[in-house]
Z-matrix of the N, CA and C atoms (Angstrom, degrees):
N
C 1 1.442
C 2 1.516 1 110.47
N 3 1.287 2 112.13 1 -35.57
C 4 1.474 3 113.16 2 -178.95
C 5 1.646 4 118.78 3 -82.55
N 6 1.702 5 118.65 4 10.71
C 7 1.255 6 120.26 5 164.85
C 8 1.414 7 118.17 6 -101.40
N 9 1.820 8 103.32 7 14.75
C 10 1.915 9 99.17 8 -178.01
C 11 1.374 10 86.36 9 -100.38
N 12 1.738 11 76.37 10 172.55
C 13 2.042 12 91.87 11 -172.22
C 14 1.626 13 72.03 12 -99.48
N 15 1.535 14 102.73 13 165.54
C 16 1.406 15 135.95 14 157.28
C 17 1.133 16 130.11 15 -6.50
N 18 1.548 17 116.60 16 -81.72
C 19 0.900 18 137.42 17 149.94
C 20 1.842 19 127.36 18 -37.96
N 21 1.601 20 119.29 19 -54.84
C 22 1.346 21 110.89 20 155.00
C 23 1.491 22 118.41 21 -52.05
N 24 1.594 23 141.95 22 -25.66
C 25 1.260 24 143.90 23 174.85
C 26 1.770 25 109.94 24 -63.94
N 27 1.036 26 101.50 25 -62.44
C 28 1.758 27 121.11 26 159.89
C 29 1.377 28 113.44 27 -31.53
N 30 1.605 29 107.89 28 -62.92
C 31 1.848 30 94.80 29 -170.87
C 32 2.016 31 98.80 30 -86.74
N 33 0.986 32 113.60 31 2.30
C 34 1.584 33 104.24 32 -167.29
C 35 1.980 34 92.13 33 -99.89
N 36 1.534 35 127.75 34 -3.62
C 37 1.261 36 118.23 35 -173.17
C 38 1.382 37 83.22 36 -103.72
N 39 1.546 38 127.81 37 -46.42
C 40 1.689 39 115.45 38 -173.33
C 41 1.625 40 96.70 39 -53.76
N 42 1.431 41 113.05 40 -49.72
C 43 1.450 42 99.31 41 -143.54
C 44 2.264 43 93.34 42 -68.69
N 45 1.330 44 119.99 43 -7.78
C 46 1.566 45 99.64 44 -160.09
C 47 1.992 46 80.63 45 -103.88
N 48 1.441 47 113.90 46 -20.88
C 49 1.688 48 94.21 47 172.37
C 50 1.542 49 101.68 48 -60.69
N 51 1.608 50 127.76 49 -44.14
C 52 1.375 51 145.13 50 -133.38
C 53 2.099 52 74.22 51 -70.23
N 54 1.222 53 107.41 52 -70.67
C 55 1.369 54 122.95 53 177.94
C 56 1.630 55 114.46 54 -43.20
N 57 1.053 56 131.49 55 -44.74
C 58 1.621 57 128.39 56 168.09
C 59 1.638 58 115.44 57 -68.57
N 60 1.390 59 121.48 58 -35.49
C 61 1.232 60 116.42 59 159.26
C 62 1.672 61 120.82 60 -75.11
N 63 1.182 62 127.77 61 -0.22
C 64 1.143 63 130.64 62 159.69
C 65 1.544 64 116.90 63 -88.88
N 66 1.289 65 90.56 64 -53.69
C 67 1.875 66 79.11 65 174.12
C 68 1.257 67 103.91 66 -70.73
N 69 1.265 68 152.38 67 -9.78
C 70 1.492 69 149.17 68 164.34
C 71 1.430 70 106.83 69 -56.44
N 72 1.006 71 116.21 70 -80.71
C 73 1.890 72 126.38 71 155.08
C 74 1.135 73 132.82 72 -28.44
N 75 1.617 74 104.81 73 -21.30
C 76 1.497 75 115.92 74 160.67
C 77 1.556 76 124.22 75 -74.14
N 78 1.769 77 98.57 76 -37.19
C 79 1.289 78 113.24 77 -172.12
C 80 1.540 79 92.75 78 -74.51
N 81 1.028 80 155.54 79 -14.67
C 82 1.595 81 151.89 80 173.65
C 83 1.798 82 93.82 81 -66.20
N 84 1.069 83 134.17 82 -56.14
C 85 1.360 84 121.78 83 -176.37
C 86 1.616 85 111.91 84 79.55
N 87 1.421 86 104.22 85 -115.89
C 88 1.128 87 126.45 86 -170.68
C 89 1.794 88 122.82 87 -61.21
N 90 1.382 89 102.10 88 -25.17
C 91 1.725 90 128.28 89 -165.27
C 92 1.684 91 72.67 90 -90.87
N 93 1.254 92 138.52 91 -55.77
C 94 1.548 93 118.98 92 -149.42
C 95 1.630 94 114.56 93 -81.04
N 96 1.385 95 93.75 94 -11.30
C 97 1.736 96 118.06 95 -177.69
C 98 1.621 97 91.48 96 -78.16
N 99 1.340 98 137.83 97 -47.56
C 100 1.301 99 124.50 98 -152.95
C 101 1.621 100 102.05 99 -97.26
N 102 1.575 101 113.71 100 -20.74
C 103 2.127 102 100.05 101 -179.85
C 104 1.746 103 65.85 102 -85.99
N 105 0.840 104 160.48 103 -70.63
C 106 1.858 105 125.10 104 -136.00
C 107 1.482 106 90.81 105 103.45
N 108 1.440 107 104.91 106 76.73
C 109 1.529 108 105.99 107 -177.52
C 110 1.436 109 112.64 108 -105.71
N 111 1.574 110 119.40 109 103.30
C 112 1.707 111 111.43 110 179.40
C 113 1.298 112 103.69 111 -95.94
N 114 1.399 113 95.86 112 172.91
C 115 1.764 114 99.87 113 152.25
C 116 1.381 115 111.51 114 -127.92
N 117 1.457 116 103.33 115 131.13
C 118 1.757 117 91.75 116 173.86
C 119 1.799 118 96.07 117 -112.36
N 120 1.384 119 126.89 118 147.73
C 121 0.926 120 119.76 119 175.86
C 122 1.498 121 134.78 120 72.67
N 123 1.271 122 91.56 121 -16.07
C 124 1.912 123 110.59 122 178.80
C 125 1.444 124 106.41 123 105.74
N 126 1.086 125 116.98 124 -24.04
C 127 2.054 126 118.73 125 156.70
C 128 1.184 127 106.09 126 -59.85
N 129 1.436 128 103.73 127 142.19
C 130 1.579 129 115.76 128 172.56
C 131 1.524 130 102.96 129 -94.99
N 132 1.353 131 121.09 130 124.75
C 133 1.333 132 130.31 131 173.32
C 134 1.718 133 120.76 132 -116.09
N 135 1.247 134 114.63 133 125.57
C 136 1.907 135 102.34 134 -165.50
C 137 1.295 136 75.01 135 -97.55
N 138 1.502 137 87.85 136 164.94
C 139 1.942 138 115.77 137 162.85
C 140 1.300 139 109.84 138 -156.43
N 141 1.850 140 143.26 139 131.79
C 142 0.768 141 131.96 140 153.25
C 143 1.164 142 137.53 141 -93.61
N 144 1.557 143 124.77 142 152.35
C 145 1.718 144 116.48 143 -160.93
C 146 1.526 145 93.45 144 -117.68
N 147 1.071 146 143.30 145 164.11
C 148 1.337 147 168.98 146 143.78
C 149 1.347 148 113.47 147 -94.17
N 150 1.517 149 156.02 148 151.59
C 151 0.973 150 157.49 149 106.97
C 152 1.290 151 145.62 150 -51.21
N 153 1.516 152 120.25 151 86.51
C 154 1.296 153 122.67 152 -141.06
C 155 1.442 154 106.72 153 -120.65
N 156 1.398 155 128.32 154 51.70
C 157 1.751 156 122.87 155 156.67
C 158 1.469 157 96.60 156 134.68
N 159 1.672 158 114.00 157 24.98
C 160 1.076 159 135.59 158 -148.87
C 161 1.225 160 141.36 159 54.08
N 162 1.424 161 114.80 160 34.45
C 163 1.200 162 128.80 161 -177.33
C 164 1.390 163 116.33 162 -129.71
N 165 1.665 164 132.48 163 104.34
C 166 1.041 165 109.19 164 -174.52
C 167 2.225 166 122.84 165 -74.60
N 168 1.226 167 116.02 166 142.59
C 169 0.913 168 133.80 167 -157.33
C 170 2.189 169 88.07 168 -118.65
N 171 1.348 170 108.82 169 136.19
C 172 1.348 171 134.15 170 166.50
C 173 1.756 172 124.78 171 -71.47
N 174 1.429 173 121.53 172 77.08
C 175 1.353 174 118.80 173 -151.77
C 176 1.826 175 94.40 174 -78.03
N 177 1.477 176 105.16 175 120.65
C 178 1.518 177 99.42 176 -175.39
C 179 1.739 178 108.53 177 -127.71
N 180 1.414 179 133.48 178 122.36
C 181 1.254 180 135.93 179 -169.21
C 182 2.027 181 97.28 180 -49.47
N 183 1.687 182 97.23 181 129.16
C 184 1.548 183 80.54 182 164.26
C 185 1.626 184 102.77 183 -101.48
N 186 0.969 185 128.71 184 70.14
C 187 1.284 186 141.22 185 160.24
C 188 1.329 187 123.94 186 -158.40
N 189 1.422 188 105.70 187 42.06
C 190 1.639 189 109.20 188 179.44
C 191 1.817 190 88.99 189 -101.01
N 192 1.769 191 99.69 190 143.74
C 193 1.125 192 116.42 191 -168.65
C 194 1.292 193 113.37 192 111.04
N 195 1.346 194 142.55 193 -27.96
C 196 1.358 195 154.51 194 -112.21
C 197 1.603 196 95.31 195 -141.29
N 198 1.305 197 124.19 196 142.20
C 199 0.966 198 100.42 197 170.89
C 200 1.727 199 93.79 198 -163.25
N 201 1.519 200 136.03 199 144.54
C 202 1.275 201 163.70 200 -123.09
C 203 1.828 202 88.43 201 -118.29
N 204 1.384 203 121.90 202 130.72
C 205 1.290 204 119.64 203 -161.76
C 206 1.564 205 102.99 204 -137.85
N 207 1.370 206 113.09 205 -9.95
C 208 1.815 207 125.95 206 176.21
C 209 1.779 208 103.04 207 -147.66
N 210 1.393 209 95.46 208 139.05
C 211 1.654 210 105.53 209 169.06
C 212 1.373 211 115.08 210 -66.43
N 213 1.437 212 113.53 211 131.78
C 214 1.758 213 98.17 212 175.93
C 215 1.752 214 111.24 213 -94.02
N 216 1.863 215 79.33 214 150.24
C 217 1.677 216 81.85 215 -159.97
C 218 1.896 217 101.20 216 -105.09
N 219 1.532 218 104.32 217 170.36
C 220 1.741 219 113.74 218 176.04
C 221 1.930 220 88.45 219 -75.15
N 222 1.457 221 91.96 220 142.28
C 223 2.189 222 100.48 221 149.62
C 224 1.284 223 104.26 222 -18.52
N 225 1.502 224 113.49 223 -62.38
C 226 1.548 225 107.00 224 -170.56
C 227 1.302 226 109.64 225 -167.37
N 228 1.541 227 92.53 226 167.37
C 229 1.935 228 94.75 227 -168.50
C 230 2.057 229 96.48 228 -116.05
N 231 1.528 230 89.69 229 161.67
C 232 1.201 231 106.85 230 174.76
C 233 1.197 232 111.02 231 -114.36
N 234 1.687 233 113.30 232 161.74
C 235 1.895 234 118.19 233 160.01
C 236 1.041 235 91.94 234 -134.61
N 237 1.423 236 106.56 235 -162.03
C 238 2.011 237 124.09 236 -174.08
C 239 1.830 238 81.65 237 -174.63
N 240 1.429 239 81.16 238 115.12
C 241 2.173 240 95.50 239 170.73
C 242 1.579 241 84.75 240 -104.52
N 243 1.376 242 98.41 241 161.77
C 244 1.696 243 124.25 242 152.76
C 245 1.336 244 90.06 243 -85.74
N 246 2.025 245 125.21 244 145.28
C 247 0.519 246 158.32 245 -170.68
C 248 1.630 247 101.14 246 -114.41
N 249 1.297 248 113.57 247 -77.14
C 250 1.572 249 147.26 248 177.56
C 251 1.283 250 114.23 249 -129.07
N 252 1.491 251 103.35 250 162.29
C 253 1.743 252 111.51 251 170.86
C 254 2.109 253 90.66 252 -163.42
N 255 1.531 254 87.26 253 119.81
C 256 2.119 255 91.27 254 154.72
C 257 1.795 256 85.79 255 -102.52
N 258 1.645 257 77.96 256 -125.55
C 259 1.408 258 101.09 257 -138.64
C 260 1.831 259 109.13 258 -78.85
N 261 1.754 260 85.33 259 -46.41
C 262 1.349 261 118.94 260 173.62
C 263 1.645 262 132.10 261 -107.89
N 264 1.343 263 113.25 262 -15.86
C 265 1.406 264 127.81 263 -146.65
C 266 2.452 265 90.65 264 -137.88
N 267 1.461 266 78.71 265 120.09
C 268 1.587 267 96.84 266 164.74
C 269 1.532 268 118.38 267 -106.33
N 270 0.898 269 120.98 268 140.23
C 271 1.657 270 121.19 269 171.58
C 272 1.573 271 96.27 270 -116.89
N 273 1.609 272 122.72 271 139.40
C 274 0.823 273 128.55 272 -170.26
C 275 1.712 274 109.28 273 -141.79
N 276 1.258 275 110.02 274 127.12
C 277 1.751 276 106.92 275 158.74
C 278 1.348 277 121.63 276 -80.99
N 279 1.319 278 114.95 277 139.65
C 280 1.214 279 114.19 278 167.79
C 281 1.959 280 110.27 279 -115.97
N 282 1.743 281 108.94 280 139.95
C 283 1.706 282 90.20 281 -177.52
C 284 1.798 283 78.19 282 -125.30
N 285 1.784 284 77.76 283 155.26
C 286 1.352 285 86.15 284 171.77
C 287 1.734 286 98.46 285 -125.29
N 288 1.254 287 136.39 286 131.07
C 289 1.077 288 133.01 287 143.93
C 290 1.378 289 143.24 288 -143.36
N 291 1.456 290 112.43 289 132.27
C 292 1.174 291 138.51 290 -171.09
C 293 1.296 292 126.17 291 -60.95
N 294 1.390 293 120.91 292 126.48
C 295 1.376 294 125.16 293 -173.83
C 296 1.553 295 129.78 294 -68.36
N 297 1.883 296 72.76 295 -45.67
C 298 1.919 297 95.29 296 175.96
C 299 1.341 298 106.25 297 -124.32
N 300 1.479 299 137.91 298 173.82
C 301 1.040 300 150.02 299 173.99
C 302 1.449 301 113.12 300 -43.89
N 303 1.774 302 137.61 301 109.46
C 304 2.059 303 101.34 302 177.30
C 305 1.621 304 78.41 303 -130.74
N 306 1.430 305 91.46 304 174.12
C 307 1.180 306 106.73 305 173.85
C 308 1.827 307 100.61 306 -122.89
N 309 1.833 308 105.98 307 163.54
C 310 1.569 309 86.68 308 169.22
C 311 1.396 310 115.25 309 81.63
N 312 1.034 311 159.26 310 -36.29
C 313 1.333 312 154.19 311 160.16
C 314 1.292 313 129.78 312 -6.47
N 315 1.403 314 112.43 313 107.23
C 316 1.315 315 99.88 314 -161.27
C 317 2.114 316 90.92 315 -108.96
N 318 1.909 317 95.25 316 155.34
C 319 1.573 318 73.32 317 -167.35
C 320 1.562 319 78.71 318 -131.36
N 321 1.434 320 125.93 319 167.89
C 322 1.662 321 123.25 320 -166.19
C 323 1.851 322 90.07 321 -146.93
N 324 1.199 323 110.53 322 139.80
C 325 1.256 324 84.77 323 151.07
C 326 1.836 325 106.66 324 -139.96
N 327 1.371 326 107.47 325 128.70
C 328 1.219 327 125.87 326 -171.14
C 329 1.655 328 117.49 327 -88.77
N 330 1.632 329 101.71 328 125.71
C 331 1.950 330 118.85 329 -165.38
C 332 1.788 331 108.57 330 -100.65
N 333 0.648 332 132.38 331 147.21
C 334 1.414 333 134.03 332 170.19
C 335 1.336 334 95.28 333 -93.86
N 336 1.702 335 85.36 334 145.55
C 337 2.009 336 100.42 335 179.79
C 338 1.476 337 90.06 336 -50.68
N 339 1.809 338 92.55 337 146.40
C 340 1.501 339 103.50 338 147.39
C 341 1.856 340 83.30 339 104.52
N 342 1.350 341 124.13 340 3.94
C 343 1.687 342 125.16 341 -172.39
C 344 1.123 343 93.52 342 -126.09
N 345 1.484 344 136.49 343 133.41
C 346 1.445 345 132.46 344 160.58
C 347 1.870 346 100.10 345 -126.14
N 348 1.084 347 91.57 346 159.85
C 349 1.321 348 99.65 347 -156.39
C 350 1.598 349 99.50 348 -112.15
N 351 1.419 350 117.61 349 100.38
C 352 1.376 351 124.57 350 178.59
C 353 1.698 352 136.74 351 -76.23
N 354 1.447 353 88.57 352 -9.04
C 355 1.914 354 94.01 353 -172.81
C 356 1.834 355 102.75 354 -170.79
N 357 1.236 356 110.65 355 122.50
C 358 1.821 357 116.53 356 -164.28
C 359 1.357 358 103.00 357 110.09
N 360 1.416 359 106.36 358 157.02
C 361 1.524 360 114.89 359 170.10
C 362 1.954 361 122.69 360 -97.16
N 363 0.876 362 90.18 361 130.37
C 364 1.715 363 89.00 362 -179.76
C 365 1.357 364 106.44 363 -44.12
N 366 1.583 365 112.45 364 -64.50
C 367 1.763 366 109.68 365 179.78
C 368 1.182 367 107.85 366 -113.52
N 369 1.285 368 99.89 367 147.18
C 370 1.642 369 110.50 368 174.88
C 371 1.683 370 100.21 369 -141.16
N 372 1.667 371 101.27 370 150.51
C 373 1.778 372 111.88 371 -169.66
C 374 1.877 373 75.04 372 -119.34
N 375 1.816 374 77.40 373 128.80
C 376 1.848 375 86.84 374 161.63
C 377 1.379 376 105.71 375 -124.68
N 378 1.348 377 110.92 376 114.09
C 379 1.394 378 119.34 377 -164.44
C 380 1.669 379 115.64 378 -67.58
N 381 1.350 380 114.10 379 -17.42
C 382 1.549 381 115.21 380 -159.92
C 383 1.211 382 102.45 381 -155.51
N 384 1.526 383 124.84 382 81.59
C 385 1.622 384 120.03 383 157.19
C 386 1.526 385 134.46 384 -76.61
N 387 1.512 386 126.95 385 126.86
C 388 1.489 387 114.94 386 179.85
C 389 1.372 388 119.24 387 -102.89
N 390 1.306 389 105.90 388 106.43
C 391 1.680 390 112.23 389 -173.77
C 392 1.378 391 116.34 390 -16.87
N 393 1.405 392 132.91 391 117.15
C 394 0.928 393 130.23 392 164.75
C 395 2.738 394 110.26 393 113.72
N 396 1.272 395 74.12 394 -9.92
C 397 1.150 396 93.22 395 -157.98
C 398 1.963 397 102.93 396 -99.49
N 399 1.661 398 113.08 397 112.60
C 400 1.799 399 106.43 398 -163.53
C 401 1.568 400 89.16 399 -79.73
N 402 1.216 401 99.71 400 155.95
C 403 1.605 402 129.67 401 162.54
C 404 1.862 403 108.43 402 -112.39
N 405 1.047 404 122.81 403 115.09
C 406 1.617 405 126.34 404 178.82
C 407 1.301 406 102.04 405 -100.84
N 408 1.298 407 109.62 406 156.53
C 409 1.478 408 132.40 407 -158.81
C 410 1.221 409 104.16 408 -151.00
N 411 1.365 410 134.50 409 104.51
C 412 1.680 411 132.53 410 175.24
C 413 1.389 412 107.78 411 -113.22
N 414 1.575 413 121.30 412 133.36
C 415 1.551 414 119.24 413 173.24
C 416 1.930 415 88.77 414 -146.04
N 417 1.522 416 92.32 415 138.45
C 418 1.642 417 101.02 416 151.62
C 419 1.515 418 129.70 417 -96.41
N 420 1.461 419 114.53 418 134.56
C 421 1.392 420 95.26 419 -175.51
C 422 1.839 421 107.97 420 -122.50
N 423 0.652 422 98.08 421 -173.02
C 424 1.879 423 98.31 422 -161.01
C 425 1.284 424 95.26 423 -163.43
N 426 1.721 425 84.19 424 114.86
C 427 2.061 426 105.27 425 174.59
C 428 1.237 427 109.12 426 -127.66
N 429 1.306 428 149.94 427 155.82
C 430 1.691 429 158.24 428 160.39
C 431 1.056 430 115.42 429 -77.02
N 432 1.445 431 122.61 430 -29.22
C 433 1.387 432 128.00 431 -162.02
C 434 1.626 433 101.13 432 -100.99
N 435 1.781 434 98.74 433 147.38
C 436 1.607 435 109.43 434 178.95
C 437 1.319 436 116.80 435 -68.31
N 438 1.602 437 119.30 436 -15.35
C 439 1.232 438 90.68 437 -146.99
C 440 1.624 439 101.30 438 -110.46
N 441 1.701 440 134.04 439 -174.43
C 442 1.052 441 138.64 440 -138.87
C 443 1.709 442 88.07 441 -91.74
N 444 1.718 443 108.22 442 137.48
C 445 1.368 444 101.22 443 167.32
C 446 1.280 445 99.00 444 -129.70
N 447 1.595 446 118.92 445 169.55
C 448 1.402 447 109.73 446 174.73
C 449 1.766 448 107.02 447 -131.28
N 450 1.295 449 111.41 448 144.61
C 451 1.392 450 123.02 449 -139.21
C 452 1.843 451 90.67 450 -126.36
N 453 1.440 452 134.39 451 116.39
C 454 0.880 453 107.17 452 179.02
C 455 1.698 454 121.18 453 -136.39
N 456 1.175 455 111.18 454 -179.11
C 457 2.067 456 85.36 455 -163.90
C 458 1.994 457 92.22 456 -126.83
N 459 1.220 458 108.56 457 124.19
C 460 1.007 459 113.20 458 -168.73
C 461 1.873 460 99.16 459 -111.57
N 462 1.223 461 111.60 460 148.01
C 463 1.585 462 140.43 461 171.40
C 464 0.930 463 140.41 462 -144.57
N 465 1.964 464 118.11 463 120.46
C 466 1.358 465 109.05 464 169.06
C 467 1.259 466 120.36 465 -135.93
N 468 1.361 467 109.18 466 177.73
C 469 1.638 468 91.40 467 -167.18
C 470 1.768 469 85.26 468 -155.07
N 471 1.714 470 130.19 469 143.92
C 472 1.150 471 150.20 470 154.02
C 473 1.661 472 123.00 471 -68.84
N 474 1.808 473 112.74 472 106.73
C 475 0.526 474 153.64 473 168.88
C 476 1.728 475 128.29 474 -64.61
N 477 1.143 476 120.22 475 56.64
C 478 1.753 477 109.54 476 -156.31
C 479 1.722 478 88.24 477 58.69
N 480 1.653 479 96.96 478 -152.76
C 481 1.754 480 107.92 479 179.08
C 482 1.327 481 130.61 480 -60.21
N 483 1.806 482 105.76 481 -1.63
C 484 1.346 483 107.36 482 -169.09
C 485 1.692 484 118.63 483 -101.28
N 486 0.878 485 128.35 484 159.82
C 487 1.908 486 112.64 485 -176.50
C 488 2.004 487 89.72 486 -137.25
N 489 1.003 488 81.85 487 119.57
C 490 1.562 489 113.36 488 -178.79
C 491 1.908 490 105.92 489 -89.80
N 492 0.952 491 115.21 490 144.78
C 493 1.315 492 119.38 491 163.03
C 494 1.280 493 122.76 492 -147.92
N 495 1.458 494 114.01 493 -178.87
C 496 1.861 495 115.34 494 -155.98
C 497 1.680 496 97.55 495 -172.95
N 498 1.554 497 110.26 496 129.00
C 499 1.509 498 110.89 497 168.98
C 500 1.445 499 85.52 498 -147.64
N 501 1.771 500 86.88 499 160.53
C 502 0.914 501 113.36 500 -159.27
C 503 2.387 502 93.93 501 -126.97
N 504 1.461 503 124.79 502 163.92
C 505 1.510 504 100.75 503 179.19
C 506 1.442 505 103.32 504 -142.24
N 507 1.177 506 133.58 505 136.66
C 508 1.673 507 140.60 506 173.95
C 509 1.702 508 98.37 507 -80.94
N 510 0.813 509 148.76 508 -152.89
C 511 1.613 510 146.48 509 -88.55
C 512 1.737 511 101.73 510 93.18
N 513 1.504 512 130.84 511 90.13
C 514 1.378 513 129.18 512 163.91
C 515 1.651 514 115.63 513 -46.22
N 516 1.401 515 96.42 514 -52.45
C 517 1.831 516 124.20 515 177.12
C 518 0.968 517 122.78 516 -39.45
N 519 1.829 518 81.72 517 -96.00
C 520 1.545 519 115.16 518 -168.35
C 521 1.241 520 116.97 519 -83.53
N 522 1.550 521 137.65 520 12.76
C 523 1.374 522 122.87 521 -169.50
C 524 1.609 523 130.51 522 -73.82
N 525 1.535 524 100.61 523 -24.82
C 526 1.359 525 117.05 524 160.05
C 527 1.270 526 118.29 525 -49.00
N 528 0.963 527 108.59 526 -56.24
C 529 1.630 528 125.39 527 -173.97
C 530 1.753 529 108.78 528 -71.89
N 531 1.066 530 122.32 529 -41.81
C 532 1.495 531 133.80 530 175.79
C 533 1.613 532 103.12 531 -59.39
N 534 1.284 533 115.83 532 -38.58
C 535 1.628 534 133.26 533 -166.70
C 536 1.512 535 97.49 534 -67.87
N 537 1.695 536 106.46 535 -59.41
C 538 1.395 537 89.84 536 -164.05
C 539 1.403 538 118.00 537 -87.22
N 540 1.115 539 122.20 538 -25.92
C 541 1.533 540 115.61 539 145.56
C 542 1.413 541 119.50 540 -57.89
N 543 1.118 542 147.93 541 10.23
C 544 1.662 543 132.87 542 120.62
C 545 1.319 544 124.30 543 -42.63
N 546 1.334 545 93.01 544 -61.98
C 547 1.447 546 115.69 545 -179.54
C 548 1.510 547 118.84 546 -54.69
N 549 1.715 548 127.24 547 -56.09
C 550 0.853 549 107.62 548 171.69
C 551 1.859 550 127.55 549 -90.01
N 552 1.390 551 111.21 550 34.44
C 553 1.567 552 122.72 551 156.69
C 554 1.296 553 103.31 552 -100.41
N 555 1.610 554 123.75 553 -32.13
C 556 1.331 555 88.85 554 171.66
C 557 1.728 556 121.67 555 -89.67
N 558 1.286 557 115.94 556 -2.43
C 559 1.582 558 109.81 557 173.96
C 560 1.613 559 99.84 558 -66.35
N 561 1.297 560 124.34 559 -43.38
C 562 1.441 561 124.09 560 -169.52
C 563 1.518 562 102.69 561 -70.82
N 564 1.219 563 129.12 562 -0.77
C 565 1.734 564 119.75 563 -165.30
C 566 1.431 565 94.07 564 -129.92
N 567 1.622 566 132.46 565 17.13
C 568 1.199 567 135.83 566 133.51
C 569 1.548 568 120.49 567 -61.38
């Protein structure tokens, strides 16, 4: 090894990586047979074909290059806080807030049998939201039974022709517990 010039060291490490990623690509087999795996040049390039009237045709993204720079968001998002809790009886907030201006909003909030709803209205129409601006929603609900129900507040609102919607879900139980395991997946996914 120590009688090549430079340059022979150089093309003899591309050419034995060039060779380990081939036999790597070899070891795929069957998976490299189905994306349509060539090589032109010694790069591996995929392409997929379709069969379309018996002719295969080259399916190619027309948006390669392009690339998405903000998440797109709903009109608006919802929560549901605990307010209170006795024995039997939850009090709950509901927020609604709006991203953009809507009008019309209709907001529901939906109980599982066995929940009756003692104080707040199930639906309410909010005729005029200002982006940026919360709307609160308080209802108590009252159940007998121990075990975990989930209570959830649904919203939509008309968009030009389109009707958008957004819910939001309680956990009677477990929501504490659901919370901080959010929380600590997202400290770990920093």
């Amino acid at each position: 090894m120590s009688n090549k010039s430079p340059l022979r060291h150089i093309l003899y490490v591309k050419l034995r990586l060039r060779s380990k990623t081939m036999l790597s690509l070899g070891a795929l087999g069957v998976s490299a047979l189905l994306f349509g795996l060539s090589t032109k040049g010694g790069f591996p390039q995929f392409s997929f074909t379709k069969n379309v009237s018996g002719k295969d045709k080259i399916l190619q993204s027309s948006h390669l290059g392009t690339s998405h720079t903000s998440k797109l968001h709903a009109p608006l998002s919802l929560s549901i806080e605990k307010m209170d809790q006795t024995a039997d009886a939850i009090h709950l907030s509901g927020t609604v807030l709006p991203h953009q201006d809507l009008q019309n909003v209709q907001v529901r909030w939906v109980l599982p049998k066995g929940a009756t709803l003692t104080a707040g209205d199930s639906k309410v129409d909010l005729k005029n939201l200002k982006s940026g601006l919360a709307e609160k929603l308080e209802i108590t609900v009252v159940s007998h039974e121990d075990e975990n129900f989930q209570i959830h507040l649904k919203a939509t609102a008309n968009i030009g022709k389109i009707t958008m919607g957004q819910s939001a879900q309680f956990n009677t139980r477990d929501q504490e517990e659901i919370n901080q395991q959010k929380a600590e997946l997202f400290e770990k996914s920093k």
